[in-house]
matplotlib code that plots the C-alpha trace (Angstrom):
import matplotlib.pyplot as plt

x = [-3.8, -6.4, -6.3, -6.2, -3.6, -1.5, -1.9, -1.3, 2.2, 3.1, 2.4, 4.4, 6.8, 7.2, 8.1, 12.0, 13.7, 15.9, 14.3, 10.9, 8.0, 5.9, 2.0, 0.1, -3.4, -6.8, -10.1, -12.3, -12.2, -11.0, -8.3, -7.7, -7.3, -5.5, -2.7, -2.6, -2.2, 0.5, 2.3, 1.5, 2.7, 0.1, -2.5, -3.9, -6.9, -7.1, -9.6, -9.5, -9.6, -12.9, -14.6, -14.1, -16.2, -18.9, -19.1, -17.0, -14.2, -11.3, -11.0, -13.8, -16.7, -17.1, -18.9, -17.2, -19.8, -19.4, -15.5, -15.5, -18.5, -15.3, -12.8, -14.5, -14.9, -11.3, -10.4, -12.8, -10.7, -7.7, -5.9, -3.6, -3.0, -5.3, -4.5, -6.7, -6.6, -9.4, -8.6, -8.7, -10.9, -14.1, -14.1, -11.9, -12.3, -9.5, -12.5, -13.8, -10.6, -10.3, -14.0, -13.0, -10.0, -11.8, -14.3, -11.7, -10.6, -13.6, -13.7, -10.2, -8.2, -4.7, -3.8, -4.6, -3.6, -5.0, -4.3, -3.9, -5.9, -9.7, -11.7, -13.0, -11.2, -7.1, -6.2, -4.3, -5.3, -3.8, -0.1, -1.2, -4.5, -3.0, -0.6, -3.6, -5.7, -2.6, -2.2, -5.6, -5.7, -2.4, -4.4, -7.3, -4.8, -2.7, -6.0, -7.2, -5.4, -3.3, -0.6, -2.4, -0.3, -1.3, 0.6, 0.2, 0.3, 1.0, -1.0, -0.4, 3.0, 0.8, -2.2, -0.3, -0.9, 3.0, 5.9, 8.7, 10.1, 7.1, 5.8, 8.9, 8.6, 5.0, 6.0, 8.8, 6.7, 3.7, 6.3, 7.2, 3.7, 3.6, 2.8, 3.7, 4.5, 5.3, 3.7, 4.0, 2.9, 5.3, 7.7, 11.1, 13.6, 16.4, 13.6, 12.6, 16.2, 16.8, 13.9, 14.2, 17.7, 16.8, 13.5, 13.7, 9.9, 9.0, 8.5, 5.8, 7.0, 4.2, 5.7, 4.2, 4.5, 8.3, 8.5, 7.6, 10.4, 13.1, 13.4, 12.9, 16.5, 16.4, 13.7, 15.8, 19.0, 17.0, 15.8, 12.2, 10.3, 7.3, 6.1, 2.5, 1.3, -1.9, -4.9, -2.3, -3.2, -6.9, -6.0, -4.5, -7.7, -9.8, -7.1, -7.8, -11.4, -11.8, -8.4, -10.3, -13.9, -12.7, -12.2, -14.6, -17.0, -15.7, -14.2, -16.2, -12.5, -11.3, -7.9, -5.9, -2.0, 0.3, -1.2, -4.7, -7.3, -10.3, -7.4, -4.9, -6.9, -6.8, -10.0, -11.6, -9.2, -6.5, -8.2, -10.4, -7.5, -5.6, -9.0, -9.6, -5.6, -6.2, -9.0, -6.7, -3.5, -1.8, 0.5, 0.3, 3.5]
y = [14.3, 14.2, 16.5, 13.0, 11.4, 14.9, 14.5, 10.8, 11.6, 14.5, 12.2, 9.3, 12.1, 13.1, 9.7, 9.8, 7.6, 9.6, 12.8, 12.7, 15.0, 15.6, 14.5, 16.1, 14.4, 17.0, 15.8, 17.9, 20.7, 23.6, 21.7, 20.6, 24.2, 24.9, 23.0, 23.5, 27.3, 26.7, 24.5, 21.0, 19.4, 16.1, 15.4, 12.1, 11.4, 9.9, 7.5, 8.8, 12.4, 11.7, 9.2, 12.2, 14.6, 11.5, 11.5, 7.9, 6.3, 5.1, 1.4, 0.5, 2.2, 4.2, 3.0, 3.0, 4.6, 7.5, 7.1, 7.5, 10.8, 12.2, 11.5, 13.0, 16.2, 16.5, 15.9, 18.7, 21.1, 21.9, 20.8, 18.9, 15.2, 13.0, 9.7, 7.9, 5.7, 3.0, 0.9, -2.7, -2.1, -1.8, -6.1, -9.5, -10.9, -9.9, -9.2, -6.8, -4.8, -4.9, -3.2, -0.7, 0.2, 0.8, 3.0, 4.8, 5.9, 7.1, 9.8, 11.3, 9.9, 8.9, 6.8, 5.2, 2.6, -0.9, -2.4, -6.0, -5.7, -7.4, -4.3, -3.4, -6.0, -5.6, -9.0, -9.1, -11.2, -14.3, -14.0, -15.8, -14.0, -10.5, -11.2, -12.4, -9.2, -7.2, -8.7, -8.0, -4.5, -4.4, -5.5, -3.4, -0.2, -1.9, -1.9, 1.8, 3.4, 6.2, 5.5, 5.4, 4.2, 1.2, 1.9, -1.9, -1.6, -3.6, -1.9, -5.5, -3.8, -1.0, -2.4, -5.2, -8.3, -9.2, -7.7, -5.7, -8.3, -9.4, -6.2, -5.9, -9.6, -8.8, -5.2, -7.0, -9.3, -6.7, -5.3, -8.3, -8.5, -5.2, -2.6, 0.8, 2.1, 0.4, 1.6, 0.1, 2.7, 3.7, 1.2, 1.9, 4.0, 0.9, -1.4, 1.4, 1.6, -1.9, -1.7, 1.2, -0.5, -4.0, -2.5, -0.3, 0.6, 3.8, 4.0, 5.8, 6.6, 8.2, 11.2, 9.9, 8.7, 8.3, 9.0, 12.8, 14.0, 12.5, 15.8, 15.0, 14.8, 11.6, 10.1, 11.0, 9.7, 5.9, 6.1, 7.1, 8.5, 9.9, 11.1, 11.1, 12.6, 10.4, 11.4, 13.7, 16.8, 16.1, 14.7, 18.1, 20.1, 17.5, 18.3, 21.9, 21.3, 19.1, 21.7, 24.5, 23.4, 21.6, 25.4, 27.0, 24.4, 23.2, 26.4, 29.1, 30.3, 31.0, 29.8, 31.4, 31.3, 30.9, 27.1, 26.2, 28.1, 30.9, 33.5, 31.0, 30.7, 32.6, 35.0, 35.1, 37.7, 35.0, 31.8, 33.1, 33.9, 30.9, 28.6, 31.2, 30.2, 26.8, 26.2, 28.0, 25.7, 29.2, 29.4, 31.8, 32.5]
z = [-30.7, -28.5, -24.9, -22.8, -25.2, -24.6, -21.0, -21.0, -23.1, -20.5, -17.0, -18.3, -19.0, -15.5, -14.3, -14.4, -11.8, -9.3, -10.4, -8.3, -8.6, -6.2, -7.3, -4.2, -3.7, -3.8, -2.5, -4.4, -6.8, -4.5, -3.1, -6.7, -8.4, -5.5, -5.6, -9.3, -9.1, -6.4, -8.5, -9.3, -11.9, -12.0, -9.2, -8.0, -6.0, -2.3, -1.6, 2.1, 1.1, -0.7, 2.1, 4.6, 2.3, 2.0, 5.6, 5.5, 6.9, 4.4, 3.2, 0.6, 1.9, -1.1, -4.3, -8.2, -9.2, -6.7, -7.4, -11.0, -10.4, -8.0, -10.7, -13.3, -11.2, -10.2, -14.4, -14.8, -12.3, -14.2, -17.1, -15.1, -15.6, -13.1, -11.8, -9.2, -6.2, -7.3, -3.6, -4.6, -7.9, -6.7, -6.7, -6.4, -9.7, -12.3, -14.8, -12.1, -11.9, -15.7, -16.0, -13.6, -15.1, -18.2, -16.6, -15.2, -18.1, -19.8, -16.8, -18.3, -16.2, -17.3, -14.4, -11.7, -8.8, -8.0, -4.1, -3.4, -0.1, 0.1, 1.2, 3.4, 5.8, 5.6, 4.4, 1.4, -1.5, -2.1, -3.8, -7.2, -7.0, -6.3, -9.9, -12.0, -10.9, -11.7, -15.1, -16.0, -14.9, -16.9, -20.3, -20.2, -19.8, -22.6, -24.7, -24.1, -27.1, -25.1, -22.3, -19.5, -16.0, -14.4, -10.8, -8.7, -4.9, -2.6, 0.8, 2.8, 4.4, 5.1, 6.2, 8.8, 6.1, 5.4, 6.1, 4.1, 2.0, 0.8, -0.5, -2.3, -3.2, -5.0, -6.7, -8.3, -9.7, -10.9, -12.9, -14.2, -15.3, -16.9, -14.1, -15.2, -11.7, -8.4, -4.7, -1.6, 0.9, 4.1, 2.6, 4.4, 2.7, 3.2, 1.3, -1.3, -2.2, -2.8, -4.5, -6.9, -7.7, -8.6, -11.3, -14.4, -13.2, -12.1, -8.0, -5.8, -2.6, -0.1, 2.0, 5.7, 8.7, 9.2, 5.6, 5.8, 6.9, 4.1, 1.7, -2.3, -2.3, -0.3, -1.9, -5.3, -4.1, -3.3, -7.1, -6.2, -9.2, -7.8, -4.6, -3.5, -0.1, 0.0, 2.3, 4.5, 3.2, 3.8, 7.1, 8.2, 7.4, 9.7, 12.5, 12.0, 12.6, 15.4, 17.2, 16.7, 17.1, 20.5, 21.7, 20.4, 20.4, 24.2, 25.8, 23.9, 22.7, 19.0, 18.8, 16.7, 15.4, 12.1, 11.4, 13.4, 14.7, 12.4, 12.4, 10.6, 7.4, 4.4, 3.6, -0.2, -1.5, -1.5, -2.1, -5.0, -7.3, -6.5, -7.5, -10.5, -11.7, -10.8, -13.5, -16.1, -15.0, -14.4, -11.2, -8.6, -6.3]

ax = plt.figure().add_subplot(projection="3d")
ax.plot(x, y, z, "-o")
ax.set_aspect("equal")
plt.show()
């Protein structure tokens, strides 16, 4: 068995209905090894996460070719299973998504997500469309040799493009088509629910927004499978940043405290070993 087969085998594994895990989302290899040693079970990439370290804003403004060069980097990190956010497929034509999906999996990957929104403006694609680009991403996973996850989003709830029922509308029929995980970010928990009840297909759920505060508990009792945390994680550092910069930058101040500020970080003599256990998929405590 090869090592992306086994990891292929261990992600679907993971994906049990009502008994979430929690897939946190690195942006490059530190944050990667990182979360690893402290833990992780699977990662996934964040399309925001990785614009930020481009210099870029979210929403399409990154290339394939510099997507898959990040993906194979974050494979590389650990031996953790890696699924990606691929935005919209890097194209609008089904055959374009299919390609991509290919070429995602050559990096390692063993996963990833495709987004009904036409990037880089946040209009959704066309209902029939959106299903036909679905199925296609759907076949060239089929065709790949080792279980890799096809999750189908539907980002127009998210991104202002249709509302609630709709997005649950579209997932249900992605899985119809074969989708082997359904994600419609900040979905509310009453439409997740209904959701997660009326599919046998996995669910993502993201943990923001509104969302972050519902425990794993509650995202286990709606019959969420798998809980992602998106570009938040990467979003906190930039807070950290532009909070403590802003005094010291601003004021001539270093800030300090338990969670912003130079004196809240952690020196070399923690972060070392936890990247050195990261590579090694060992755990640190």
């Amino acid at each position: 068995m090869s090592n992306t087969q086994a990891k292929a085998e261990l992600f679907r594994a993971l994906h049990r209905p009502g008994a979430p895990f929690i897939i946190p989302n690195p942006w490059d290899a530190g944050s990667a090894r990182m979360l690893a040693a402290l833990g992780a079970e699977a990662l996934a990439t964040t399309s925001a996460g990785f614009a930020f370290t481009l210099g870029r804003p979210d929403m399409g403004q990154v290339s394939r070719d510099e997507t898959l060069a990040h993906c194979r980097a974050i494979v590389a990190a650990t031996p953790l299973p890696v699924s990606a956010d691929l935005e919209n497929g890097f194209g609008e034509a089904p055959e374009v998504v299919a390609e991509t999906v290919r070429l995602a999996a050559e990096t390692g990957l063993v996963g990833c997500t495709i987004e009904d929104t036409a990037l880089p403006s946040s209009a959704a694609y066309d209902f029939d469309l959106a299903l036909e680009r679905v199925r296609a991403a759907v076949s060239a996973a089929r065709d790949l040799g080792f279980p890799f996850m096809l999750t189908a989003r539907a980002d127009g709830f998210l991104n202002g493009a249709y509302d609630a029922s709709e997005a649950v509308r579209r997932l249900r029929a992605y899985a119809a088509a074969g989708a082997d995980v359904l994600y419609a970010p900040l979905l509310p928990m009453a439409d997740l629910a209904a959701l997660c009840a009326g599919v046998d297909t996995p669910v993502n759920a993201l943990a923001a927004g509104k969302l972050v505060r519902i425990p794993l508990a509650g995202f286990a009792a709606a019959g969420v499978a798998r809980v992602s945390i998106g570009g938040s994680l990467a979003r906190l550092t930039h807070a950290a940043i532009r909070d403590t910069a802003r005094a010291m930058l601003g004021g001539g101040d270093f800030p300090g405290g338990d969670f912003s500020g130079l004196s809240g970080g952690i020196g070399a003599a923690v972060v070392d070993p936890l990247l050195i256990a990261g590579a090694k998929g060992e755990r640190v405590s």
